[in-house]
N, C-alpha and C positions, 0 to 999 in steps of 0.2 A: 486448419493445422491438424496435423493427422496424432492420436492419442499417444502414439509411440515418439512424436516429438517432446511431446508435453512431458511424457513420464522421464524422458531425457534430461531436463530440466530441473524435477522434484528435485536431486538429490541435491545441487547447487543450489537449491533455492531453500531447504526446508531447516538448515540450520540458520539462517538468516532469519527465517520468519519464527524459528523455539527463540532466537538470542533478545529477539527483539519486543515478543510477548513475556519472555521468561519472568514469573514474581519468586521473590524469596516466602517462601512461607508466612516468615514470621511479619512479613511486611503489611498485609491484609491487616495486621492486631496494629498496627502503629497509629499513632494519631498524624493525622496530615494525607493519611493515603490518598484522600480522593486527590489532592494537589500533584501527586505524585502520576495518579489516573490519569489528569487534565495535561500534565505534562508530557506524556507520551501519547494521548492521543492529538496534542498540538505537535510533536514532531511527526507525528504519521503524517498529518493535512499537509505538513509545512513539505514534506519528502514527495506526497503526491503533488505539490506546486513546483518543487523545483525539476521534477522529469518534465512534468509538460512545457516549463518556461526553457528548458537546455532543448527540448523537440522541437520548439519552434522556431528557436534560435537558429539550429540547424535547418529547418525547411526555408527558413526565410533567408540565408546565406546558397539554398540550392536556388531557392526562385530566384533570387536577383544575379545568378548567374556565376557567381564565386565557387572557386576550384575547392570541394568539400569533397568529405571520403563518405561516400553513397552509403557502404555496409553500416558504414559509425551514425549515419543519419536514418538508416529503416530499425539499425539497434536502440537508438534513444526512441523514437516513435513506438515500437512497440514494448518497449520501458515502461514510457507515458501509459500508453494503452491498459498495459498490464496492472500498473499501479490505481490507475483510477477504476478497472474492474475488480479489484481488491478492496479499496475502498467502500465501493458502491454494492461489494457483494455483506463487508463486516458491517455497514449501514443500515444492509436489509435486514441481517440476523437481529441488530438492536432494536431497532423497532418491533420484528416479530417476538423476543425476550420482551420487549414493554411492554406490547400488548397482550401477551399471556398474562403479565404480573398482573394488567390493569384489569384482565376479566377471572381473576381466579378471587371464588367466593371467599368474603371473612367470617 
């Protein structure tokens, strides 16, 4: 995909990714946050399962031959795609944050 598509895309995509990261300040001080943490990083999993299970839903209605709209099925696949390289890229940063924490002298 050539970089001038991708930059095409930011502008639609990066208000969805502030709204969905976005904390109130004061919220970090509350008691219960991390519940709060766990709940939004169980709707992120749960958002990357539901593109991949609506992308197969769709391939599997093209293979078995059923009259499906082709564009609406390479847009959820590369959904899916997208979402699970987002995942898998906030994944890596967690780990590479743990293991700083875990080797910074006390």
């Amino acid at each position: 995909m050539p970089i001038g598509n991708i930059l095409g895309v930011m502008p639609a995509v990066s208000p969805l990714v502030e709204a969905s990261f976005a904390v109130p300040e004061t919220a970090a001080r509350e008691p219960g946050y991390g519940a709060a943490f766990a709940e939004r990083l169980e709707r992120a999993v749960q958002s990357v399962s539901d593109h991949d299970k609506a992308a197969d839903v769709r391939l599997a209605k093209v293979a078995s031959g059923e009259d499906v709209d082709l564009h609406g099925m390479m847009i959820a696949l590369q959904e899916a795609d997208i979402t699970l390289r987002l995942a898998n890229s906030v994944r890596e940063k967690a780990l590479e944050a743990f293991e700083r924490i875990q080797n910074m002298p006390i």
